[in-house]
N, C-alpha and C positions, 0 to 999 in steps of 0.2 A: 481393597476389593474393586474391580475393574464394574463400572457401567454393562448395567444388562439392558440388552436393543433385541427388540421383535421385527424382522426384517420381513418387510412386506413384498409383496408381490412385486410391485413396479418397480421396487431398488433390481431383485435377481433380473429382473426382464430387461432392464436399461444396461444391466453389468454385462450382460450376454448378447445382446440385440444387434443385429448387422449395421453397419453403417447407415447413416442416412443425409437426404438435404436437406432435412427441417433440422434449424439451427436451432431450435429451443431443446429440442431432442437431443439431438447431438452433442448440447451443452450438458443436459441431464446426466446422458450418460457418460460424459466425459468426468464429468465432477463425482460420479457413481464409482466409475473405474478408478480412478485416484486414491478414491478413499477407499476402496476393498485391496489395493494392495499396498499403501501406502499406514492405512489408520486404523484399520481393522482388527488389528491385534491389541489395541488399548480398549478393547468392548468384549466382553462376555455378549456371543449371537445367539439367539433364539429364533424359532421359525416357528409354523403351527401346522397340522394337518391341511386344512384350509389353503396355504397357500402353496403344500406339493401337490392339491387339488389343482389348485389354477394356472398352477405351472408346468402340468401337464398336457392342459390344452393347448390346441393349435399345433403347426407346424411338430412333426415329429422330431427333428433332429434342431430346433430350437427349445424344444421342452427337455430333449437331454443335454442340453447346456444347463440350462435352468436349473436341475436337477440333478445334474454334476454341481453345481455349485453351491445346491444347500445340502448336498450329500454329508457334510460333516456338521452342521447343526446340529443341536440339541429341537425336539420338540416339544410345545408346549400341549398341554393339554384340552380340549374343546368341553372344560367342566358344565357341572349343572349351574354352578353359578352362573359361567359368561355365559351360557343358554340364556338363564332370567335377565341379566345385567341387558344383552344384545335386545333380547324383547322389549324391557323397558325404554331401551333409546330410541325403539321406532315407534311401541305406543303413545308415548310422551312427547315422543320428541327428542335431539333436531334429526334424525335418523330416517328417510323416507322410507316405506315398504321395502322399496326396489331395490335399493341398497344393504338389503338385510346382513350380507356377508361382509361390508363394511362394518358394520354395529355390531356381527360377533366380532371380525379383528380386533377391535378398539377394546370391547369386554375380555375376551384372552388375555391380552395385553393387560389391560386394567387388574383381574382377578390376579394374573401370573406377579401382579409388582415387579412388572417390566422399570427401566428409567425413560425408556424412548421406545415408542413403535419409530418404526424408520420407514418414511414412503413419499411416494410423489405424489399421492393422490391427493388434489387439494379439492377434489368436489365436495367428500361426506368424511373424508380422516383429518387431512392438515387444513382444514377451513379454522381461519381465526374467527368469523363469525358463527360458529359451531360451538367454537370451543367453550364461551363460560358455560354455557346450557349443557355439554356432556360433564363437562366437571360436577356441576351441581347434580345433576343425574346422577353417575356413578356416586358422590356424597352421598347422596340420599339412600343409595343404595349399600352403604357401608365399604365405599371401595372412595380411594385416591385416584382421583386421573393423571397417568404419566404425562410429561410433555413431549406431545407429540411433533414431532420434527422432519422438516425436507433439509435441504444446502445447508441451514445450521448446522448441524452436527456433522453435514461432509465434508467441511471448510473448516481451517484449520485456525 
């Protein structure tokens, strides 16, 4: 059974995105694009409502890259659980308000027993100083937290 990955927003946006001169960027998506066509086929992908939300906005003939590209995903579901799960990691904690669409991905993921969310986001998803406090969160809550992953899992 192949690894199940929840592919965030910021992978489809990097895999799609026009050139640029910010090298960090550029790195991103270059490592982004390698692995979608290079390692992609050793992952069972997942997406969620949420993020053909977000990859609609903006630019119109970049949102249908976006969405040409998770057109053959499977979606997950935005259940009642990851509703309460997502609640819980902003009442509690480390989850800010603002972030709330962050804290439902991470609960999707979590409830779905994803192996990997896959993102760039290292503000509120891939923060290692997040991470034991949602772990034990989601525990609390009767769920495993996946391990969440940036270049690790791009990188071969």
């Amino acid at each position: 059974m192949k690894p199940r990955v929840y592919i965030k927003t910021t992978v489809v946006s990097y895999l799609t995105t026009r050139p640029t001169r910010d090298l960090v960027v550029a790195a991103h998506c270059e490592i982004t694009r390698e692995w979608w066509m290079a390692r992609r086929g050793e992952f069972d992908l997942y997406t969620s409502q949420l993020v053909i939300q977000e990859s609609s906005d903006d630019d119109p003939h970049m949102a249908e890259k976006r969405l040409e590209a998770l057109d053959s995903l499977p979606l997950l579901d935005i259940t009642g659980d990851a509703t309460a799960l997502a609640e819980k990691l902003i009442d509690t904690g480390p989850i800010p308000a603002k972030a709330a669409v962050d804290a439902l991905h991470i609960a999707t993921a979590t409830v779905h027993a994803m192996d990997y969310p896959l993102t760039w986001n290292c503000k509120h998803i891939a923060n290692a100083q997040m991470r034991k406090s949602l772990a034990v969160r989601c525990r609390a809550a009767g769920f495993e937290l996946p391990v969440i992953c940036r270049e690790e899992l791009l990188e071969e």
